[in-house]
N, C-alpha and C positions, 0 to 999 in steps of 0.2 A: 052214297052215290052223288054224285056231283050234277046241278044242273047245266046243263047244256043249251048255250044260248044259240042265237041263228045267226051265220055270219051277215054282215052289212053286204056282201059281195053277191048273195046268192036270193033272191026275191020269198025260197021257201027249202024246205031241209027236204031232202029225198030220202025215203025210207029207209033205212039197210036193215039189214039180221043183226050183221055183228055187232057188237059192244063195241061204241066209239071207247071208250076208256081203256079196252083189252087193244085198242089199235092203238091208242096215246103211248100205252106200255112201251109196246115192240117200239115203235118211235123215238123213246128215250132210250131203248137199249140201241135201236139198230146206229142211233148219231154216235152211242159210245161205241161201238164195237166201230164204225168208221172211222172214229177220234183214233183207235189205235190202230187202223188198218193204214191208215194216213202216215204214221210213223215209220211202217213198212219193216219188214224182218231180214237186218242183217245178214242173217245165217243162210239167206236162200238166194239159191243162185241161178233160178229160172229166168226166163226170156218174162216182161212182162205178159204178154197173151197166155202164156203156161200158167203162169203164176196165178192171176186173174179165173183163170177156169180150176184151179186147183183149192183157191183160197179156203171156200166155204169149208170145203172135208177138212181140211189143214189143222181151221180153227175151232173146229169141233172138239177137236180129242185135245187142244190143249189151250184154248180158250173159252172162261168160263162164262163171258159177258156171251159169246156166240151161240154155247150150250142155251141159256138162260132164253138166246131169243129162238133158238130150234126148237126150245119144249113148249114155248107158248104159242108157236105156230102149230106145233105135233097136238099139241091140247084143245084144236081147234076142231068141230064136226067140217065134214066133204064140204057144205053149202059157206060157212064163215070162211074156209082156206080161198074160196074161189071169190069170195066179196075183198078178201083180202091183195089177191092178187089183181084182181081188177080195180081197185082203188090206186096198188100202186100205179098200174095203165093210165088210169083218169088224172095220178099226178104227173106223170111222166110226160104227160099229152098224149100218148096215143088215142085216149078216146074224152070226150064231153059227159059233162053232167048229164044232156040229153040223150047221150050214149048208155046208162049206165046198166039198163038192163043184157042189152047186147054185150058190154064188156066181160059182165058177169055170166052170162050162158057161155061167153066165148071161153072165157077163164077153166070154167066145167068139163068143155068141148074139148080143150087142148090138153087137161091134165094128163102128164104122162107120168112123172115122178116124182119124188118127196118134195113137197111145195118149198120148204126151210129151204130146200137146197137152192131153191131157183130164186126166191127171195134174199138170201144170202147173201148172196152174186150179182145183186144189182149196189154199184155206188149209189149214193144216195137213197137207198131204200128210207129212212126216216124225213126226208125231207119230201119225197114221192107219196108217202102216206100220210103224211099231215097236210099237202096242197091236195091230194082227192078227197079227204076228209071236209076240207077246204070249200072246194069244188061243191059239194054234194048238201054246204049249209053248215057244219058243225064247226065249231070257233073251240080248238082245241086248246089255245090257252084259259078253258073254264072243264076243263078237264082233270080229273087226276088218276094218274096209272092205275089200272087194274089187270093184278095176274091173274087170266081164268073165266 
């Protein structure tokens, strides 16, 4: 396991559950799976808005980088999916470092569907999860991937 330094940006690291290194993962997988979402698929001939709402399921069944990042979200207990999804929040901006307990209850609160999907679907999801990571003290270039 990798030690984890504190970033310069943040005075002290705020708690979480999750495994900074299981969030490093998804983050290397979610920039490649947007490396190739970014090339965009000939074959389709939806209005972008369609496309966008449709993508996540699309590239499920026949991309494998997307598989790879739905199983390690699916492989996550109720409490890490929702640390997860409010990190991307706290990259996103929608909520502060001193937000983070709130982001997370809220995360909980609103669960209605398969988290992979909702995560999916956001551009930038790896770059959203390494600035809350960020955010919250963890210097994820002292990080290395961990599946699980």
């Amino acid at each position: 396991m990798a030690k984890i330094r504190r970033s310069v940006e943040v005075a002290e690291r705020t708690p979480i559950e999750i495994d900074p290194e299981a969030v490093y993962f998804i983050v290397l997988k979610a920039r490649e799976y947007d490396e190739k979402d970014e090339m965009g698929d000939p074959g389709l001939d939806e209005d972008p808005a369609e496309e966008a709402i449709s993508r996540g399921m699309r590239y499920y069944n026949d991309d494998p980088v997307a598989q790879e990042i739905k199983d390690a979200i699916d492989g996550l207990n109720d409490d890490h999916q929702a640390e997860l999804v409010a990190l991307m929040w706290l990259g996103r901006g929608d909520y502060t470092a001193a937000d983070w307990a709130e982001a997370t209850r809220t995360a909980r609160e609103r669960h209605t569907g398969p988290t992979a999907d909702y995560l999916l679907g956001e551009p930038m999801l790896g770059d959203y999860l390494e600035e809350g990571l960020s955010q919250l003290g963890y210097a994820v270039e002292d990080l290395e991937p961990s599946h699980g």
